[in-house]
C-alpha positions as CSV (number, residue, x, y, z in Angstrom):
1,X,129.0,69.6,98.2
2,X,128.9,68.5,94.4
3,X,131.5,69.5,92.2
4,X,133.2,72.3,94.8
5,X,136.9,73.0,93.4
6,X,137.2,70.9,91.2
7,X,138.7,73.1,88.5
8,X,142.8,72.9,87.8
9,X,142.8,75.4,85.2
10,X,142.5,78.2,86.9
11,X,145.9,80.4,86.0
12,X,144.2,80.6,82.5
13,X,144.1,83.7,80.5
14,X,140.7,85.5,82.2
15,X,139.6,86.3,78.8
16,X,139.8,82.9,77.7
17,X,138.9,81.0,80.6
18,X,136.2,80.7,83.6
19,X,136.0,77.0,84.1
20,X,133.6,74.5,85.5
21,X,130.3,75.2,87.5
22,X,130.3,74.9,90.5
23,X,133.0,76.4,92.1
24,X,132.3,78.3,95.8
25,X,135.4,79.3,97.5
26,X,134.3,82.2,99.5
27,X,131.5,82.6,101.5
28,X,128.4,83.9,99.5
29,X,127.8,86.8,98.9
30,X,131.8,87.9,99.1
31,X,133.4,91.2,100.2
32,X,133.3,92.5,96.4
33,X,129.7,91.4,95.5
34,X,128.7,92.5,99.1
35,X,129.7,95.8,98.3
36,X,128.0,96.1,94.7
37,X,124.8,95.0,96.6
38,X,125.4,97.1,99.2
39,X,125.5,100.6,96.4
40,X,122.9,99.4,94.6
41,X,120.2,99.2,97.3
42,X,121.5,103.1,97.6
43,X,120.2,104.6,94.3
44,X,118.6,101.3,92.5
45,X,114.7,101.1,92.4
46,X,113.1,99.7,95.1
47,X,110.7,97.6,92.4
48,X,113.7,95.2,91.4
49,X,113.2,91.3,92.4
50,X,116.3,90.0,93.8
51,X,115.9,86.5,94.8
52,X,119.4,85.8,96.2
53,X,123.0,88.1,96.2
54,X,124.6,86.9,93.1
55,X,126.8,90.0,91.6
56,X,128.1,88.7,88.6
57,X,131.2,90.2,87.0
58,X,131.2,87.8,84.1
59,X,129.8,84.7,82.3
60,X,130.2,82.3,79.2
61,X,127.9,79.5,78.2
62,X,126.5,77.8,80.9
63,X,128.6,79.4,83.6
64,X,128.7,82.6,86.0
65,X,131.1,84.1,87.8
66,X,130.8,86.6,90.7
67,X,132.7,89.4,92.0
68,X,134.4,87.5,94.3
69,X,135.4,84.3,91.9
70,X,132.4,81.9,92.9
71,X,131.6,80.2,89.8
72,X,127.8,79.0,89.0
73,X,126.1,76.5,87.0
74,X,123.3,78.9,85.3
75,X,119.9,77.0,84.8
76,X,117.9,80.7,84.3
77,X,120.5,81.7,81.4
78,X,118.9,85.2,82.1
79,X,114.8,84.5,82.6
80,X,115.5,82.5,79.2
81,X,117.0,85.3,77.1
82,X,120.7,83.8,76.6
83,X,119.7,81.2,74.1
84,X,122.9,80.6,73.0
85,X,124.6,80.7,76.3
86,X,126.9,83.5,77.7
87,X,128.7,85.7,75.4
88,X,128.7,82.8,72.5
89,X,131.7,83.5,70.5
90,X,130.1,84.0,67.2
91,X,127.5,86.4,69.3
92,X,130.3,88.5,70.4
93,X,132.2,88.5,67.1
94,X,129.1,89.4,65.1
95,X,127.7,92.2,67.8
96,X,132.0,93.6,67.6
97,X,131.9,93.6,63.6
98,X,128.7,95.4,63.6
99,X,129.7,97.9,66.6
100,X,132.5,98.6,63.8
101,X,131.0,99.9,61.2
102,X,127.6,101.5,62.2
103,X,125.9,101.4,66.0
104,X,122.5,103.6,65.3
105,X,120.9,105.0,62.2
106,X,117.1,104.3,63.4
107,X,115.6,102.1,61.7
108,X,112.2,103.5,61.5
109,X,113.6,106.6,59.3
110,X,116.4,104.8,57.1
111,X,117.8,101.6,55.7
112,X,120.3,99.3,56.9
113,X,121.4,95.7,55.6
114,X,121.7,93.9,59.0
115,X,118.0,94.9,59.6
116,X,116.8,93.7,56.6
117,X,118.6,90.1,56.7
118,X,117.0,89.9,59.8
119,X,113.2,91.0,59.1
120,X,113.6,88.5,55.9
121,X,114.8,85.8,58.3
122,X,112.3,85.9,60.8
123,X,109.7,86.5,58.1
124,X,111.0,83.1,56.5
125,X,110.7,81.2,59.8
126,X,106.9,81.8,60.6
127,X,104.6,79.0,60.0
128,X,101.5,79.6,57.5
129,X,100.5,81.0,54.2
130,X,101.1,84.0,53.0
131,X,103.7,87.0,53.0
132,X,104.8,87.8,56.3
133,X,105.9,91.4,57.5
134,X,107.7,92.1,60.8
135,X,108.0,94.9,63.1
136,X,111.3,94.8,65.3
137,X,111.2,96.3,69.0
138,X,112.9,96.5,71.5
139,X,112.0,94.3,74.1
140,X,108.6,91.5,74.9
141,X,106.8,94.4,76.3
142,X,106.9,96.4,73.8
143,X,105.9,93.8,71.1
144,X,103.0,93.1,72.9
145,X,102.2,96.3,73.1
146,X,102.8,96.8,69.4
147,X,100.7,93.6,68.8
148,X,97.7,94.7,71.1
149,X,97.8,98.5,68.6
150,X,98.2,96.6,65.6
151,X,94.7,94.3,66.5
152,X,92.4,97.2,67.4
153,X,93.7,99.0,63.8
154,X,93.7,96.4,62.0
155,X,90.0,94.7,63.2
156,X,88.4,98.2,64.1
157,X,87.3,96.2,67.4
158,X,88.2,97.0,71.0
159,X,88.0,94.2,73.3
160,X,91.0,92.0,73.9
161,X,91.0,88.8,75.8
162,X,93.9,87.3,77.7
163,X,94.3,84.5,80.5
164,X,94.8,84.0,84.0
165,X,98.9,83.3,84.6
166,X,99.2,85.2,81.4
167,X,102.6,87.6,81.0
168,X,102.8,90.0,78.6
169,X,105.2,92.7,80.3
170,X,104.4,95.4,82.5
171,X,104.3,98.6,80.4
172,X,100.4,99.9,80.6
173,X,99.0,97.8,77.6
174,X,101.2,95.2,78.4
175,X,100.0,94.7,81.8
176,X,96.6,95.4,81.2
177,X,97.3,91.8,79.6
178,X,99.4,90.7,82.3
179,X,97.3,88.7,84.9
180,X,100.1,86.7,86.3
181,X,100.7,88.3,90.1
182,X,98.0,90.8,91.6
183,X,101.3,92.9,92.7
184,X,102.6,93.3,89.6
185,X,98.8,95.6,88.6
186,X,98.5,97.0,91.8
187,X,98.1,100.5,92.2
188,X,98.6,101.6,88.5
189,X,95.3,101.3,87.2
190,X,92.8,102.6,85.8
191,X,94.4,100.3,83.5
192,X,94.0,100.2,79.3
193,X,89.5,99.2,79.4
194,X,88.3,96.3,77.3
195,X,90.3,93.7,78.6
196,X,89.2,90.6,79.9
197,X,91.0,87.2,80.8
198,X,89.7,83.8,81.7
199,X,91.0,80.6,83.3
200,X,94.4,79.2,81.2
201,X,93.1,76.1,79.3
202,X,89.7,76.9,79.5
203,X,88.1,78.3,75.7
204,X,84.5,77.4,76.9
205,X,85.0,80.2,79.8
206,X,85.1,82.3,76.9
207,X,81.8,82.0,75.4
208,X,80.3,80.8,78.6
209,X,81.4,84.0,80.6
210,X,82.5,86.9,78.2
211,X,80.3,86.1,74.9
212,X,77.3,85.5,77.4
213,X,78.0,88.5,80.0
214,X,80.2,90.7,79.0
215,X,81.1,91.5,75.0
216,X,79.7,90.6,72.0
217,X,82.0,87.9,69.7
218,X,82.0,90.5,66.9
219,X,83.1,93.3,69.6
220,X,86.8,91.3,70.4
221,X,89.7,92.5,68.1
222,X,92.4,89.3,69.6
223,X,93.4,86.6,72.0
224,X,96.4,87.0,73.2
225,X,97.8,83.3,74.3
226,X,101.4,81.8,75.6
227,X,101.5,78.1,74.1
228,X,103.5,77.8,77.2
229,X,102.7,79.7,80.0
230,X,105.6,81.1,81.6
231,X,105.4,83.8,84.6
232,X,102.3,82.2,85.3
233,X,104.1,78.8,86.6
234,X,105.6,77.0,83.5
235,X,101.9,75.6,82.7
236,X,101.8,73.5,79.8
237,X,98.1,73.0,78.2
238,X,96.1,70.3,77.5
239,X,96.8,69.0,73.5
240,X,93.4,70.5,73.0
241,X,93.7,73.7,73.9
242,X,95.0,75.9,71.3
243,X,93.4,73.6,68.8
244,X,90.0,74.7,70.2
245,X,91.1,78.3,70.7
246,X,91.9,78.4,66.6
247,X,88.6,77.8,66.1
248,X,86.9,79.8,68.4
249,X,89.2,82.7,67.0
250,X,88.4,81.4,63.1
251,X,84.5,80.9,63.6
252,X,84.1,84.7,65.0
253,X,87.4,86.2,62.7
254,X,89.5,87.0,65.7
255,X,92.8,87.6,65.5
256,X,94.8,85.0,67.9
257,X,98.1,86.4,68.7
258,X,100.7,83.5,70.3
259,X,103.3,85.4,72.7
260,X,106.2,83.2,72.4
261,X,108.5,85.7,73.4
262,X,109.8,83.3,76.6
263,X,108.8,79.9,74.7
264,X,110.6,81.1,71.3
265,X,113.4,80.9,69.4
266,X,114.1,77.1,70.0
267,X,113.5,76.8,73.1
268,X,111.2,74.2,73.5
269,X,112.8,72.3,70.8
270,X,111.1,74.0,68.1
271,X,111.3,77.4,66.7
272,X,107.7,78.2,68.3
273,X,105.8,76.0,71.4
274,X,102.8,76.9,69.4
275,X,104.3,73.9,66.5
276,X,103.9,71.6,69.0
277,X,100.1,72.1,69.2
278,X,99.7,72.0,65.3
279,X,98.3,75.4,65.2
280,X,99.3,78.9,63.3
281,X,98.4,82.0,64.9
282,X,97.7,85.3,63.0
283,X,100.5,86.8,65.4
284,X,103.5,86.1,67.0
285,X,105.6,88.1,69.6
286,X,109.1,87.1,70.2
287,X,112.2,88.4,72.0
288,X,114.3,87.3,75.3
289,X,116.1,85.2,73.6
290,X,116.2,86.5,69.8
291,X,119.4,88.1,70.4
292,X,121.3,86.5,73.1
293,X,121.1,89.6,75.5
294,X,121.0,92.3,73.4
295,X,117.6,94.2,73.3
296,X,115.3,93.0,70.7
297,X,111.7,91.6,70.1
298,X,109.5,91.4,67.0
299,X,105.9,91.3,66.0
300,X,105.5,88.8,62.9
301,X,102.1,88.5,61.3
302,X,100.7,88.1,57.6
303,X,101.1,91.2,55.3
304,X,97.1,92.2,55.3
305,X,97.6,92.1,59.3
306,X,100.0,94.6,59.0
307,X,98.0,97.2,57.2
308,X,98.9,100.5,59.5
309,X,99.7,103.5,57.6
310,X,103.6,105.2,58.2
311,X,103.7,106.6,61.6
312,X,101.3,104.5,63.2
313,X,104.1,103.0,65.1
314,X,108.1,103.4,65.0
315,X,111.0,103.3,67.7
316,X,114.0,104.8,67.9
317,X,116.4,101.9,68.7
318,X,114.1,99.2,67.7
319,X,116.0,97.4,65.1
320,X,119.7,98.7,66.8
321,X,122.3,97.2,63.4
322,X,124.0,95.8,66.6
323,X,120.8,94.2,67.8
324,X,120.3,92.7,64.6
325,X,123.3,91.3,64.1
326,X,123.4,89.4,67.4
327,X,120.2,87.8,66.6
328,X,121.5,87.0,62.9
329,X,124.2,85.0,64.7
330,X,121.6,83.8,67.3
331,X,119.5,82.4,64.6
332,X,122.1,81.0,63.0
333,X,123.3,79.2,65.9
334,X,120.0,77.7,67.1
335,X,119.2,76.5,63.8
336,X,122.7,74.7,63.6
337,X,122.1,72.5,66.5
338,X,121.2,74.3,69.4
339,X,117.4,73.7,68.9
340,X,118.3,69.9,68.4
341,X,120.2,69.7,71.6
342,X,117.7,71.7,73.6
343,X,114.8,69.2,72.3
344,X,117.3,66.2,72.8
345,X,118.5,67.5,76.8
346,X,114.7,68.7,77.3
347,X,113.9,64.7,77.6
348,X,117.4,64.1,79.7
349,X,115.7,67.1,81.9
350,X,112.9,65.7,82.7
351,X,113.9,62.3,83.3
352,X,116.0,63.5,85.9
353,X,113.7,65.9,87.5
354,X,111.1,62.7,87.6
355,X,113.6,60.9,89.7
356,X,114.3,63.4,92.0
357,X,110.6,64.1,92.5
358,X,110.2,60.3,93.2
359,X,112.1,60.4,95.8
360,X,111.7,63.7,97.5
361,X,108.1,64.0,98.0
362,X,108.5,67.9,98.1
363,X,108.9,68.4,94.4
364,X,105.6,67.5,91.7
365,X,104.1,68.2,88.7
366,X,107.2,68.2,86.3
367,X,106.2,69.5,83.2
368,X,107.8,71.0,80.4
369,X,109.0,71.1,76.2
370,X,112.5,71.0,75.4
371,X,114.8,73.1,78.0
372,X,111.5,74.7,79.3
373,X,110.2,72.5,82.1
374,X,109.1,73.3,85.7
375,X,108.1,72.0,88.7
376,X,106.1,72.2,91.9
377,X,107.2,72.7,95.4
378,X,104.8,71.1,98.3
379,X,104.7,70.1,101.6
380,X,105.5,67.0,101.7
381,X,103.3,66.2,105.0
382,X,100.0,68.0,103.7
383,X,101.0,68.2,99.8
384,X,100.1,71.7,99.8
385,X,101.8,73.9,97.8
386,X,104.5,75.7,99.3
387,X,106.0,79.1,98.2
388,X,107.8,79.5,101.5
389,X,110.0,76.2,100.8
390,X,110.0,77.3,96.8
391,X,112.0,80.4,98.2
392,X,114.1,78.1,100.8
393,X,115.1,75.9,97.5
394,X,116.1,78.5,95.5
395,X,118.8,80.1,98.3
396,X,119.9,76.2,99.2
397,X,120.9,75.8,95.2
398,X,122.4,78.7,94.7
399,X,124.2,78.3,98.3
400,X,125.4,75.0,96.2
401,X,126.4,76.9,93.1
402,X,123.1,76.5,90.7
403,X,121.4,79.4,89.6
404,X,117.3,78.5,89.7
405,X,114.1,81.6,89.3
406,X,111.0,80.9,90.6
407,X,107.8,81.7,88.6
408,X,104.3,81.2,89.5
409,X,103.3,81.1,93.1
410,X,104.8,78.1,93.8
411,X,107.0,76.8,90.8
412,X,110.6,76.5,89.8
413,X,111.4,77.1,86.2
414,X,114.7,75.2,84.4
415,X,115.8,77.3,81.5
416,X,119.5,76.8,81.0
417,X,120.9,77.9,78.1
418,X,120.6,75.6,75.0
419,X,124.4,75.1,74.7
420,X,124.0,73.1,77.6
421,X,125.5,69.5,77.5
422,X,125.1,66.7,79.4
423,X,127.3,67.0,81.8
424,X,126.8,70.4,82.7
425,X,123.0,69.0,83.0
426,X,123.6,65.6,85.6
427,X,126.3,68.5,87.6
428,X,123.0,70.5,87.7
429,X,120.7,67.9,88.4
430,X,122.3,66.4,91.3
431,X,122.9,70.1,92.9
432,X,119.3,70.0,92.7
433,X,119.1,67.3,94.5
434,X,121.3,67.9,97.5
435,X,119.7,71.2,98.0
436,X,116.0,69.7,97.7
437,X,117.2,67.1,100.4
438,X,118.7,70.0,102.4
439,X,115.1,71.6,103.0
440,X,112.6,69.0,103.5
């Protein structure tokens, strides 16, 4: 097995050392994360998604380490959120200089200087013309459900159309948008009316189904979009996609609202997947990994967008100082190289994954924008898509030390941390390997 104690460091300071990935000297999961697992199916909710029995009692950059010492490569860095890796120093030393001096205030009722460096810096980093404003929150949900409020006031319409794959978080708004697993909706509805997706990719379902059928063009308030579908399988569109859906959204003045709250913050290489299409949207979501694991999202739109009266919406931690110092360092980081690297190793990513698909016929369709890229797993007899074997590839990794997440039906989604280097990356790569050769 790749890369299994290789590590001679290990009498190291603990708070200054965890060492390579991988590193598996006890049988997974151990007596101590055994344990943990074994109190948390006790009192935790029965709605959590646990794909394998990783108990993690610490991390740093691209590495994890478990209750019981096992050390692990991390290509999920969190479902994307840990964009500058595990407890980044600068993260930690910003988020500690903060916790200092002031932890809450509530920034929907008074003033404080890390929140406005922060609302003037994403403000600064959105695309288009015009004076931006921003409205922090405190998670993806949350912004989208800020985002679908803000449309209907702002428009006086109702209607809102999303996609099928789509994402948006699973709050009631939220996952009225959501239309990425039928599980995910089950059993809570009625949920929020006027909603209405079509098939990803597709802006002549649009007209030809909803404009036609169901809703008058003048009746929709926004289209919520991901450039870069995530949940939904890691689906990048066709180039002429979002093009078309500007124009759809222009010619009928509907307000097109990108989530990027996955896709953001550098991780495909640019600040928003949406730049990669050449479009601007009238609204974009972000969070996961605005603050490097401390809860935060935004809504950022033009000032005339942003037109509700005070106490139309607020939050009581939205905007935490120690939230928004953490992404003040975030930013900082990404925009100092990180985004470079992760549009740089994106390429090295995919060239890899292309060779490995080659060869083992059970992995296709590799796909992806900077250190955002999945791919398919099939039968390699029928060439069927296979979520049973998906689930066998994900245990056989992390059995090998990699940390992988599913998403989609059938997909595996790569989102290491964009401190990532190359090495780290070919370690990763090649784990892959063995463990795709270990289940065909």
């Amino acid at each position: 097995m790749l890369g299994i104690k290789q590590d001679n460091q290990r009498d190291k300071p603990a708070e200054s050392w965890i060492g390579p990935a991988p590193w598996i000297e006890s049988p997974v999961p151990g007596p101590q994360a055994r344990d943990v697992i074994q109190r948390d199916q006790r009192f935790s909710s029965p709605s959590n998604t646990r794909d394998y029995p990783l108990a993690v009692k610490r991390a740093s950059g691209s590495v994890v380490e478990d209750m019981d010492g096992n050390r692990y490569l991390d290509f999920a860095a969190g479902i994307a959120v840990c964009a500058t890796g595990h407890c980044h120093p600068k993260v930690v030393e910003a988020i500690y200089e903060q916790a200092k001096t002031l932890i809450h205030i509530c920034g929907s009722d008074f003033y404080y200087p890390s929140m406005v460096r922060l609302i003037e810096k994403l403000a600064s980093l959105a695309p288009g013309e015009g004076s931006k404003r921003v409205l922090l929150t405190n998670s993806g949900a949350e912004a989208a459900e800020a985002a679908f409020k803000l449309a209907r006031h702002h428009t006086g319409r109702k209607w809102v159309i999303a996609f099928h794959g789509a994402f948006h978080g699973r709050t009631m708004g939220a996952l009225s948008l959501t239309c990425s697993k039928s599980r995910q909706r089950a059993g809570f509805g009625p949920l929020v009316p006027m909603v209405e997706h079509v098939p990803y990719g597709d802006v002549s379902a649009i007209e030809s189904r909803l404009f036609k059928y169901k809703m008058e063009p003048t009746e929709v308030a926004a289209v919520f979009v991901e450039a870069l579908q995530g949940e939904g399988g890691y689906i990048v569109p066709e180039p002429e996609f979002l093009p078309e859906l500007r124009a759809l959204c222009d010619q009928h003045d509907i307000l097109l609202v990108c989530d990027e709250i996955q896709s953001g913050c550098g991780r495909t290489g640019k600040w928003f997947a949406f730049e990669h299409f050449n479009i601007v949207p009238d609204i974009i979501l972000m969070a996961k990994g605005l603050a490097s694991g401390m809860p935060l999202g935004a809504v950022i739109t033009r000032s005339e967008i942003m037109d509700w009266p005070q106490g139309a919406q607020g939050s009581t931690f939205a905007g935490n100082p120690v939230c928004c110092a953490a992404a003040l360092a975030t930013l900082d980081l990404v925009e100092s190289g990180l985004m470079e690297n992760a549009a740089r190793l994106g390429e090295v990513l995919r060239s890899g994954l292309r060779e490995i698909a080659e060869k083992r016929k059970v992995i296709t369709g590799v796909r992806g924008l900077g250190l955002m890229c999945g791919v398919d797993v099939v039968n390699h007899k029928t060439g069927k898509t296979d979520p049973k074997r998906r689930h066998r590839l994900l245990q056989a990794s992390f059995e090998r030390g990699l940390i992988l997440l599913g998403c989609g039906e059938h997909s595996i989604r790569f989102c290491p941390p964009l401190c990532i280097n190359e090495t780290q990356l070919d370690v990763g790569l090649k784990l892959f390997d063995e463990s795709v050769a270990a289940i065909m």
